[in-house]
N, C-alpha and C positions, 0 to 999 in steps of 0.2 A: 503557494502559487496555485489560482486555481485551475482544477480540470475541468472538460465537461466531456458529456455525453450526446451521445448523435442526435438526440432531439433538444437539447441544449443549444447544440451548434448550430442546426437548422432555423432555432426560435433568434439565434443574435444575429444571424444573416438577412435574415427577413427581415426585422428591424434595420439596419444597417443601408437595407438595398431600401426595403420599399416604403419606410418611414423617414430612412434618414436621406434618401437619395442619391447614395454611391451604387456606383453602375457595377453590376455583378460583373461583366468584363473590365473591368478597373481592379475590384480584386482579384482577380482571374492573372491577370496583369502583371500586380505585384507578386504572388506567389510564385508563379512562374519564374520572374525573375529571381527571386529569393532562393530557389530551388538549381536555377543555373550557377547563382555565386556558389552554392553550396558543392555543385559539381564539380568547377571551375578547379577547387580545393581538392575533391579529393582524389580527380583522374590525374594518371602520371602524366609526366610531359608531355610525350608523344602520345598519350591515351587517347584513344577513340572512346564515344558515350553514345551508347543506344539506349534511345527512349522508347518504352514500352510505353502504349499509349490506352486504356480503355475508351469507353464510347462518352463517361457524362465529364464533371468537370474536371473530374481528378486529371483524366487523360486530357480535357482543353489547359490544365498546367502543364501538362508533359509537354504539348505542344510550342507555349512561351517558350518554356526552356528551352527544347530543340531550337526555335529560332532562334534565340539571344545567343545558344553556343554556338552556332551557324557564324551567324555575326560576331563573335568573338574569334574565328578563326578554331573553331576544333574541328575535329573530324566529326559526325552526327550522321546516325541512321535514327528514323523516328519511325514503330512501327505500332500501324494501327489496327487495332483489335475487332473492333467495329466497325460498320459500315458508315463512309462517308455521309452519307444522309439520314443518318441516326444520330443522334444525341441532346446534349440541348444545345439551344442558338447558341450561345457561348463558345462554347467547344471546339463546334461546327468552325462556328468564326475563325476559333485560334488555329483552327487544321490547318483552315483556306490559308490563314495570314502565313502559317509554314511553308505552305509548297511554295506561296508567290515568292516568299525569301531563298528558294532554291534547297530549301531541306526535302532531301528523298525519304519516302515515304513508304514502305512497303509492305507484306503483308505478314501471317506466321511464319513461312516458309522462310521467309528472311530472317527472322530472327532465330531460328530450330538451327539453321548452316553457318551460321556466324562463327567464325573462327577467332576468338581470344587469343592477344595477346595483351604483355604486360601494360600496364597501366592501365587497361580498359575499364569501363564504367557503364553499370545498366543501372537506369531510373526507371522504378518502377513508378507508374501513373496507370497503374488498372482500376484501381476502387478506392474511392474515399470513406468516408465516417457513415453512407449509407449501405453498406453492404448488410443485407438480411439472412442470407441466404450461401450456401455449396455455390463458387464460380463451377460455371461450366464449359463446355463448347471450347472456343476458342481461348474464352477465359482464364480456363482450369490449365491449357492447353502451354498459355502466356507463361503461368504464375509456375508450371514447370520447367518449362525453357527457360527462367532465370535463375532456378537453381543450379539446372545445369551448367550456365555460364557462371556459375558461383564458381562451383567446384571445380571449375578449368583455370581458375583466378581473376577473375572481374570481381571487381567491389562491386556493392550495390546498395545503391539511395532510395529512397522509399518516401512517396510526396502524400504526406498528412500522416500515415501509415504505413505500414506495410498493406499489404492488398492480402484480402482472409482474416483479417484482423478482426474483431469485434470492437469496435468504440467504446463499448459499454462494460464487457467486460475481459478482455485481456486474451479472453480464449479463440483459439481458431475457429474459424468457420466454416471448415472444411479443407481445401488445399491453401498455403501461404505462404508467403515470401519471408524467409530470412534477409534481414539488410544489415550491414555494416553502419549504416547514417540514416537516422530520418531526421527530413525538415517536417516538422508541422507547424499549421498555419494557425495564426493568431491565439489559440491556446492549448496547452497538451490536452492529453485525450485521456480519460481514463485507463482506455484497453493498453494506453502505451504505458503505463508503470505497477502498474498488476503483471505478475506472472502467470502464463509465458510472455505475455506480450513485451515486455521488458526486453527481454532476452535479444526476441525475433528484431527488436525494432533499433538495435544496437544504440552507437550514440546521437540521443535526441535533441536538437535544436530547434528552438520555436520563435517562428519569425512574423514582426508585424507586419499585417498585411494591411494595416487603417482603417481598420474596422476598431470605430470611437468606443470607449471603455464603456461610455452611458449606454451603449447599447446591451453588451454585458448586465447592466448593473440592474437590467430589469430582468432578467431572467435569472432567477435562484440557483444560487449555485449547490449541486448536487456531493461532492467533494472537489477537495485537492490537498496536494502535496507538499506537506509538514519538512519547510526547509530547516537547514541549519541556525538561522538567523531567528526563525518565529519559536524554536524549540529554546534558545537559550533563553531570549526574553519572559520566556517563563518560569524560568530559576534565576531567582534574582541572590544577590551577594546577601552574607550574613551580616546584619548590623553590630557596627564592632563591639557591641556592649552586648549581644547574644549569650545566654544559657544555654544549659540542656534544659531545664525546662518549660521556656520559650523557643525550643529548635523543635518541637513538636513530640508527646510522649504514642507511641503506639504499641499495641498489644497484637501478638500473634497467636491466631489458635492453628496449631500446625500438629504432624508427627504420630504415627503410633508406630509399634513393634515393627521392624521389618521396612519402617517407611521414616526414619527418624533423622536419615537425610534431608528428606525436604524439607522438616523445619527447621534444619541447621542454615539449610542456602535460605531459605527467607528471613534466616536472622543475617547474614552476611549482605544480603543485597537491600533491606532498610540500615543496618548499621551502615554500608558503603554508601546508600543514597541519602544519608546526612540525617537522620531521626537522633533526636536527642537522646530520648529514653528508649530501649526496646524492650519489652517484656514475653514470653513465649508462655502461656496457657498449654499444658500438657498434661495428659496419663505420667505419674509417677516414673516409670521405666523408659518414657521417651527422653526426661530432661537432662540428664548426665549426658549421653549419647550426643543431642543436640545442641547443647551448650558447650562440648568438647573444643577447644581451641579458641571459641568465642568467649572469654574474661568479659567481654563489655555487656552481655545480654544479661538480663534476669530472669526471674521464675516466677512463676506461680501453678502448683499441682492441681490438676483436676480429681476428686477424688473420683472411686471406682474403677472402673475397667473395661473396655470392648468400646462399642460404638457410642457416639454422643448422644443421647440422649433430654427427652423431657427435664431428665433427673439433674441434667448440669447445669440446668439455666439458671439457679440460684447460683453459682457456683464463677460462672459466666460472667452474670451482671457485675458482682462483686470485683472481679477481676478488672473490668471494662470502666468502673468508676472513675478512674484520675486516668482515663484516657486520651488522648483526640483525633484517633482513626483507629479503625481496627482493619485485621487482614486473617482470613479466615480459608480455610480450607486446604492449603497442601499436607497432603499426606494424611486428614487426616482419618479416626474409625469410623466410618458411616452407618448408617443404616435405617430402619424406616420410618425412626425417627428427628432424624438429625437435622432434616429442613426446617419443620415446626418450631424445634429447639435453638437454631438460626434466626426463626421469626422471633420466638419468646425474649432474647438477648436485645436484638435490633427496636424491638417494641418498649422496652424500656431505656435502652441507650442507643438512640437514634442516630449513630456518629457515619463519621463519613468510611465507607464497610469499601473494600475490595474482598470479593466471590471468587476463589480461584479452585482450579483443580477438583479435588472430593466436594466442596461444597455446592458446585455447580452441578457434578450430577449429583447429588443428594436434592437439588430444587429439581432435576429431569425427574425425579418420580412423584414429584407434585409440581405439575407444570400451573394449574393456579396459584401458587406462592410467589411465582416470579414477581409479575406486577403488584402482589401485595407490599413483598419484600420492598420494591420501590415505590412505593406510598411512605412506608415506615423510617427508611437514611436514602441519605443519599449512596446509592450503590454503582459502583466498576462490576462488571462481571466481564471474565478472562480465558472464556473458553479457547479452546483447540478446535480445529473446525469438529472432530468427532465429538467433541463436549457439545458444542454449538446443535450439532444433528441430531443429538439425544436432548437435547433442550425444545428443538424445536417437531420434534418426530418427526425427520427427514433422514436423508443420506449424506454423507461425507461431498459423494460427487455434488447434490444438490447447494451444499454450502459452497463450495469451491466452483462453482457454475456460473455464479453472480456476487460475491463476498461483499461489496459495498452496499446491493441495495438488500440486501438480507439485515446486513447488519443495521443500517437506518432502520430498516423496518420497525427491526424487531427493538430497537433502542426506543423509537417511539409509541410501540405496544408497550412495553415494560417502565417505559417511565426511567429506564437506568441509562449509565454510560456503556456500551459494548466494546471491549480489545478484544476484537478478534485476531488472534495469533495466528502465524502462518507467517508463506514468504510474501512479502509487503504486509504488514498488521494492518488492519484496519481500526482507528476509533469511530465510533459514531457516538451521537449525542442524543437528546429527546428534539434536541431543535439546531438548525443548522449545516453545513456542510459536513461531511465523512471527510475524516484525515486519512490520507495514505502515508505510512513512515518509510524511507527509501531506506532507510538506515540495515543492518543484519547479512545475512552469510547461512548459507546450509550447514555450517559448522554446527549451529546452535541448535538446529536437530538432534541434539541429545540430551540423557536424561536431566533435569535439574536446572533450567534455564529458565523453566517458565515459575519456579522457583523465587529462583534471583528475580526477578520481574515483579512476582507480587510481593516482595519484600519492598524493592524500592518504589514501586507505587505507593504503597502504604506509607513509607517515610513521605513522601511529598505529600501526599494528604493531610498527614501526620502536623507539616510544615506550614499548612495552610491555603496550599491550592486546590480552588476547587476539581470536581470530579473530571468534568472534562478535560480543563488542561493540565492536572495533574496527569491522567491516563498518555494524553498527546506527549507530554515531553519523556515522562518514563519509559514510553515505547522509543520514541527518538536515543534518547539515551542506553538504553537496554540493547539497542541495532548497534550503536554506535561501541558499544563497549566489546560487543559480542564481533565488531571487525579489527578493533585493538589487538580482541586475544587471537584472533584469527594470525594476524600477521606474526605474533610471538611464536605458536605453537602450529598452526596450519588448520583449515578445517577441519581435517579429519585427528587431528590431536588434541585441539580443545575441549577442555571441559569447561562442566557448570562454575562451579569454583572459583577458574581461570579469568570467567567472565565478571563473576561478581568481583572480583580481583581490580579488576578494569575500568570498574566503572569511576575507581578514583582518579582514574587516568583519564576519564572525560571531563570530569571538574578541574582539573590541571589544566586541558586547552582551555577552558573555559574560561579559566577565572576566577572557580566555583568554592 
């Protein structure tokens, strides 16, 4: 599905209005109305609906609405924020058309005294997809008063957004509304399925307001959101005459002392995500440990000891021969040579490489390798947003500020595919829209997940899809597995394991 962002939205509107010739009070219109059915639903029977109203169009929706609930017979207080003679014509227009429909109209003060009771309903209509900026003034003033009638028990709907919302990227703006419901118009919005903004924007429905797809279709879509339906078309069934060695062979370099976990869960989450062959590349004293309980994995010893080095890449290639994807990095010895020694492998077997974990920051101390690295395979890299922040010499907060357009960025600097982990993942591509995965749970906040993830990426690659939508449906599925074990065990009881566990429980609805 796709989203867009506030200059996105502005670019299909203009088209729309002043190419294609639908009158911006005509969408004005329908939203409105679309935003009243939606009320209609969720006020109790006897509910009264107070519409908060700002000054540009958001609040000339809150207006429609007010009138049409007016006209429907509910109760309706519509209170405006702004001044009558402020906003755009539009707006303006919808105000007028409310008072002459007999909707009162009043000002903060009315809305600060409001007494809730059951069934009541506040729409918020302060700020649409243009919000730059801290509301203020009366604003700020609004966007309090409807928490407080939160927290006395009014639901609250929320028209395109919540108001404080950023369009672009999820985070607040300064003061913002918690809703129960938002409608948005004609397409979600980024800020609404990035966290927080998920959260604050409760459940979202997107309604068509008539604005023609062709006008979309010239404006690039920046991401959107990797449904159920587009994630399975991309793991297609096994042909009933399938081997293992046509289901794809992949090799794991995983695991040292102390960290021989991680290459057990990367061998469990490629053997669960369907790879024929799995082989784990190890230091001698990781592979007993790591092959513990897994019979179906193989071996091959790296010889020596401590961080990977220059010295393995013979060692390496050998291993990577009857390969066809490899997955590199959890758990495993680093040090300041292990990027170079990364290149050495990839420069003679150029296979389809997922970067995870240690191997990622082992490229953060040679930040020129990156894009070399992606000249050489096709590359996934898997960072965590702190991985990501030491990749790019920034801060945690700097990644988590903007996560889509960072990760495009930097997907199209680097020439690779980017999963960036987190709650909602992001893929990006070299070319293309950003996927957001709705899929996953806080549960998965713990050790050994991201694990399981580059295992089962590497079996899909392993399998034959390329990078990008290998990445896209391994995150889909990896979410999706990670809210199975949720429900078995609870978030705060599940582990890494439990997940790779799981993930065969997502080929079971599937089909798979």
């Amino acid at each position: 599905m796709r989203l867009v962002n506030a200059e996105e939205m502005r670019a299909i509107e203009r088209i729309a209005i002043e190419e294609m010739g639908i009158p911006a009070a005509t969408l004005m219109e329908r939203a409105g109305r679309a935003v009243a059915e939606e009320a209609l639903e969720l006020a109790g029977q006897d509910g009264r609906v107070v519409v908060v109203c700002g000054a540009g169009n958001n609040g000339g929706d809150g207006f429609v609405a007010a009138r049409l609930l007016q006209k429907a017979g509910r109760g309706v207080l519509a209170v405006g924020l702004g001044r009558p003679d402020q906003g755009s014509p539009e707006s303006m227009a919808m105000r007028k058309a409310a008072e002459e429909a007999g909707v009162p109209i009043s000002g903060l003060g009315a809305l600060e005294q409001f007494p809730v009771r059951r069934g009541d309903l506040v729409i918020d209509a302060i700020f649409g997809t243009g919000l730059d900026r801290p509301a203020e003034g009366n604003f700020a003033a609004g966007i309090e008063a409807i928490a407080r009638l939160r927290e006395q028990g009014a639901r609250v709907l929320a028209v395109d957004l919540p108001s404080g919302l950023s369009t672009d990227t999820g985070h607040t703006v300064g003061l913002a509304v918690r809703a129960d419901a938002t409608v948005t118009l004609a397409y979600s919005k980024i800020g609404l399925e990035l966290q927080p903004g998920a959260d604050l924007a409760g459940v979202i429905t997107v309604v068509d307001i008539g604005i023609p797809p062709s006008a979309a279709d010239r404006v690039p879509a920046s991401a959107e959101l990797l449904d159920e339906a587009t994630a399975r078309s991309l793991v297609l069934r096994r042909d009933r005459e399938a081997h293992k060695g046509n289901a794809g062979r992949l090799l794991v370099v995983a695991g040292m002392p102390g960290k021989t976990g991680a290459a057990h869960l990367a061998l469990c989450g490629a053997l669960r995500g369907g790879a024929g062959l799995v082989t784990l590349a190890a230091r001698a004293e990781v592979i007993g440990p790591a092959l513990s309980g897994r019979p179906e994995a193989m071996s091959i010893t790296l010889p020596g000891n401590g961080a990977i080095t220059r010295s393995d890449v013979q060692a390496l290639q050998a291993a990577a021969a009857g390969a066809d994807a490899l997955v590199i990095g959890p758990g495993i010895p680093r040090g300041p040579e292990t990027a170079p020694a990364i290149r050495g492998l990839l420069e003679r077997h150029p296979l389809p490489t997922v970067l995870d974990a240690d191997a990622v920051n082992a490229l953060a101390d040679h930040p020129g390798l990156v894009a070399a690295i992606g000249q050489d395979a096709p590359i996934v890299l898997t960072p965590h947003p702190g991985e990501m922040a030491r990749l790019i010499g920034g801060s945690v907060e700097e990644i988590q500020a903007d996560r889509v357009a960072i990760a495009r960025r930097k997907a199209q600097e680097w020439g690779v595919v980017v999963l960036l982990k987190g709650a909602r993942t992001v893929v990006a591509a070299p070319d293309g829209p950003a996927a957001i995965i709705p899929t996953g749970n806080p549960g998965m906040a713990t050790g050994g997940t991201g694990d399981v993830l580059a295992g089962l990426l590497g079996a899909m690659l392993a399998g034959g899809l390329r990078p990008r939508e290998a990445a896209r449906a391994a995150a889909w599925v990896h979410g999706r597995a990670g809210d199975i074990a949720a429900r078995r065990f609870g978030e705060r009881g599940m582990l890494a394991s439990d997940l790779a566990e799981a993930i065969g429980a997502v080929w079971v609805e599937w089909g798979r």
